[in-house]
C-alpha positions in Angstrom: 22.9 22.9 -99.7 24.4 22.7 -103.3 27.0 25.4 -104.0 25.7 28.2 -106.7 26.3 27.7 -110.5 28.8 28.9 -112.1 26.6 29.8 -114.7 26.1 31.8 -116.8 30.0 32.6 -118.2 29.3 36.2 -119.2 32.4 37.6 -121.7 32.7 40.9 -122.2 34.6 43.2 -124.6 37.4 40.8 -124.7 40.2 41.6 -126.5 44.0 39.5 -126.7 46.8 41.6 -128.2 50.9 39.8 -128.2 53.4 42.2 -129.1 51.4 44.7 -130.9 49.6 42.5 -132.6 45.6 42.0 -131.9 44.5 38.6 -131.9 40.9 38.8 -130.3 38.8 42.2 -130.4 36.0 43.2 -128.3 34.4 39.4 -128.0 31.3 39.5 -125.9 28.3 36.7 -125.2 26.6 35.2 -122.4 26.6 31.3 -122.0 23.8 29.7 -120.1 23.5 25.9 -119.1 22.4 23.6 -121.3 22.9 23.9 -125.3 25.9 22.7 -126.8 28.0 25.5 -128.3 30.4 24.7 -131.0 32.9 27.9 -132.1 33.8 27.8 -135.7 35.5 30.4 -137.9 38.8 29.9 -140.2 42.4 28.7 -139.3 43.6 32.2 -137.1 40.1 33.4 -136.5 40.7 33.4 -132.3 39.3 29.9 -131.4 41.6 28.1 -129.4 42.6 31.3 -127.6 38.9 32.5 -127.3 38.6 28.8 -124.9 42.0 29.3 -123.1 41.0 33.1 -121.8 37.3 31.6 -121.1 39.3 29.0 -119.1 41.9 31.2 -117.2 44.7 29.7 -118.7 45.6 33.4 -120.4 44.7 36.7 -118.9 43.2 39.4 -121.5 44.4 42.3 -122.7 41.1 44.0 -122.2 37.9 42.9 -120.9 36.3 40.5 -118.8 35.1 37.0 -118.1 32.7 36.6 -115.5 30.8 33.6 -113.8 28.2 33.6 -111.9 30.0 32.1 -108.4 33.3 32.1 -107.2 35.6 29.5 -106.9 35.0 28.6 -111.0 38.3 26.7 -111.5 37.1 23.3 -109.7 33.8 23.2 -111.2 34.7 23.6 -115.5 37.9 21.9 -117.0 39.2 21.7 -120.2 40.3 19.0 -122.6 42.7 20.1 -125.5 43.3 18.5 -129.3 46.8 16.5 -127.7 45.7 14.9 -124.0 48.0 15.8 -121.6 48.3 12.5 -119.9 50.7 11.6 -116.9 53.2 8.6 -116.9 51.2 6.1 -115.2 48.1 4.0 -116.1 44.8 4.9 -117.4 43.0 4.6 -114.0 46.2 6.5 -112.4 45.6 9.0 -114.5 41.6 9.0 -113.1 42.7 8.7 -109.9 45.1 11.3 -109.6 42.9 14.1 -110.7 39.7 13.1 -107.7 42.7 13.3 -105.1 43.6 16.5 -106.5 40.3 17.3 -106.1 40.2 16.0 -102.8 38.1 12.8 -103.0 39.0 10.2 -100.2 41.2 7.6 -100.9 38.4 5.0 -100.4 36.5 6.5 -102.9 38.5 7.6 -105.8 39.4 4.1 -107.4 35.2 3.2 -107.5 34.7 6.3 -108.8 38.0 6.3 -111.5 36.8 2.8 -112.8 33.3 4.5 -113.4 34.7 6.9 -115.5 36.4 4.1 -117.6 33.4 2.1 -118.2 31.4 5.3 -119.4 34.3 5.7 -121.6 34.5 2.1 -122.5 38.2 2.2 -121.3 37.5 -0.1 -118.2 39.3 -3.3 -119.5 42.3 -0.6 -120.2 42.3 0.4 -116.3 45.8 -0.6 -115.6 47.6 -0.3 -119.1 49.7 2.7 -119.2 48.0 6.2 -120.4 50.6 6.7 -122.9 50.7 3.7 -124.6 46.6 4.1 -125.7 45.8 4.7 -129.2 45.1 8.7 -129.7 41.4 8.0 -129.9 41.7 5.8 -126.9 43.8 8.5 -125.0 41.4 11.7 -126.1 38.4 9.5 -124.5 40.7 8.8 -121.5 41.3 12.5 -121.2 37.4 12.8 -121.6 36.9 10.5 -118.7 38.8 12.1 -116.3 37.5 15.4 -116.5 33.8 13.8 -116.1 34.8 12.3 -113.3 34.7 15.9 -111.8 31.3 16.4 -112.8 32.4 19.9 -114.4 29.4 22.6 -114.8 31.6 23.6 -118.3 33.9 21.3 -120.8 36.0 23.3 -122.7 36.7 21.0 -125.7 39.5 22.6 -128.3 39.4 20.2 -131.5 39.5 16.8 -129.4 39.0 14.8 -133.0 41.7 16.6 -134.9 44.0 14.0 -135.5 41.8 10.8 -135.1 40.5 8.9 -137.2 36.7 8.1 -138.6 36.0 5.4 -136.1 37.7 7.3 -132.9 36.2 10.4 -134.1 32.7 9.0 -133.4 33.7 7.2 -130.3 35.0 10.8 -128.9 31.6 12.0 -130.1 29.4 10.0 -128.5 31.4 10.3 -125.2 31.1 14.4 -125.9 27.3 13.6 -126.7 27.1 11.3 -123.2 28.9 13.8 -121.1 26.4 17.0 -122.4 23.2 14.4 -121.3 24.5 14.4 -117.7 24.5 17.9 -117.7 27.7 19.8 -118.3 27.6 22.6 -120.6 29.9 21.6 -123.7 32.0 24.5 -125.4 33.9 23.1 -127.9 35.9 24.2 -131.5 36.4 22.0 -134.5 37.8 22.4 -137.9 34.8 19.8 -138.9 31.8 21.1 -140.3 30.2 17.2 -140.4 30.9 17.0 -136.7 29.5 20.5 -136.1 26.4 20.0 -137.2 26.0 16.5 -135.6 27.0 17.9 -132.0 26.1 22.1 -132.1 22.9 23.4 -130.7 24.3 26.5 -130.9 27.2 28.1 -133.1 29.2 31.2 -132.2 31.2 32.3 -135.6 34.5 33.8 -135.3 36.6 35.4 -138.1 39.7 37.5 -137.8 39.4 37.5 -133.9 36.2 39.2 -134.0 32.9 37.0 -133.5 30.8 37.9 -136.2 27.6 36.1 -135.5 25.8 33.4 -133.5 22.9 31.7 -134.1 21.1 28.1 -133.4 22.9 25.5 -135.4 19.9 24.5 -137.9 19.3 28.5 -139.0 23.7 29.0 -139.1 24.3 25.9 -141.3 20.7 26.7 -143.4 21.0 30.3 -143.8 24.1 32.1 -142.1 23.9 35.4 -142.0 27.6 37.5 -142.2 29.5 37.1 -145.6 32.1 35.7 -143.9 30.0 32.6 -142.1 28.5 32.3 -146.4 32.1 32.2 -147.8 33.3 29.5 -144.8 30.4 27.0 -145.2 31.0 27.3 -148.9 34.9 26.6 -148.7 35.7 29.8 -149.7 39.8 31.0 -148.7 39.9 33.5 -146.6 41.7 36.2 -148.5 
C-alpha cells in the first residue's frame, strides 16, 4: 500500500519576525496537488523566506505549516537560485542523494543516469558537478531532486542568473518535472517566465500575501493595488 500524501500543505497565520523586525505577517493558504503555483511580489515582499519556512529550513515566529502525513521531509525538496552541488561528478552528485535516501547500491547508478537523460545531462555523467555551466548545474540540481520523485519542488528563482537559452532549458525541465506529477512551488523575479509556467499565482507584498488568483485572471485583471502597480513596473514606495 502507497504511503499517504503529503498533501495538501496547509499554512496558517504565519508570521517571521528577526530582531524585532517583522518579515512575514499572518500568511495563510492551502496548496493541493496539481497546479503550478508561482509566488511573486517585489524585492523584500517575503518570497524566498515564505519557501524556506514551507520547507522547514526556518521555524516561525507564529503559526503553522501543516501536511497532510508525517514524515514530509523525504517526500518534497527544494532547489534554490545557487545549486548546492558536492565536489564530485554530476552522476555522484545523483547518486549520493538515492543512497541518502536509501536506495540500494544496485539500483541507484540506473536510476542516477535516468535523471541525467531527462535532464539531458547524461553525456555529462562523469564530469565534475562544479565545473558545469550555471544553466547546466541548476538542471543538474533539478535532476537530482526528481530522482526522489518529491510530492512538492520548492523552486526559489532557479533562472536568476542564467541566461535566455538556460533559462528555457531550466523551464522545460520545471515544465517536465510538474507532468510527472510533483506539485511545483516556485518564485521568480520574471513576469515572462511567470506567465509561461504559473497556473496559479500567490501575490506577496510587504510580507503580507495580498491576493491569489489563477494566473490568466492575475496577469489580465489583478485585483489589489499593489499586484496593479507591480505588473505595471511601478517602485514600490
Amino acid at each position: 500500500m502507497s504511503a499517504p500524501s503529503i498533501l495538501p500543505l496547509a499554512v496558517a497565520d504565519l508570521a517571521f519576525a528577526v530582531r524585532g523586525e517583522t518579515l512575514l505577517e499572518g500568511v495563510s493558504f492551502r496548496l493541493e496537488a496539481g497546479s503550478r503555483t508561482i509566488v511573486l511580489g517585489p524585492n523584500g515582499a517575503g518570497k524566498s523566506l515564505l519557501l524556506r519556512l514551507c520547507h522547514g529550513l526556518l521555524a516561525p515566529t507564529r503559526g503553522r505549516v501543516e501536511w497532510a502525513a508525517p514524515d514530509p521531509a523525504r517526500r518534497q525538496a527544494m532547489v534554490f537560485q545557487r545549486p548546492v552541488l558536492l565536489r564530485r561528478s554530476a552522476l555522484a552528485n545523483v547518486t549520493y542523494a538515492l543512497a541518502a535516501r536509501g536506495v540500494s547500491w544496485r539500483r541507484r547508478r540506473a536510476q542516477g543516469l535516468e535523471a541525467l537523460a531527462r535532464a539531458g545531462l547524461v553525456d555529462l555523467a562523469d564530469r565534475p558537478a562544479r565545473v558545469l555551466s550555471g544553466g547546466e548545474q541548476q538542471r543538474l540540481a533539478l535532476a537530482r531532486a526528481w530522482a526522489l520523485t518529491p510530492e512538492l519542488l520548492f523552486l526559489d528563482e532557479p533562472t536568476a542568473s542564467l541566461d535566455p537559452g538556460a533559462t528555457r532549458a531550466v523551464e522545460h525541465l520545471i515544465a517536465a518535472i510538474a507532468a510527472d506529477g510533483t506539485k511545483i512551488v516556485m518564485t521568480t523575479h520574471d513576469l515572462g517566465q511567470a506567465r509561461r509556467l504559473a497556473d496559479e499565482v500567490l501575490f506577496l507584498d510587504r510580507g503580507r500575501l495580498v491576493e491569489r488568483a489563477p494566473a490568466d485572471r492575475f496577469f489580465a485583471a489583478p485585483a489589489s493595488p499593489a499586484a496593479q502597480a507591480f505588473l505595471k513596473g511601478d517602485l514600490p514606495w
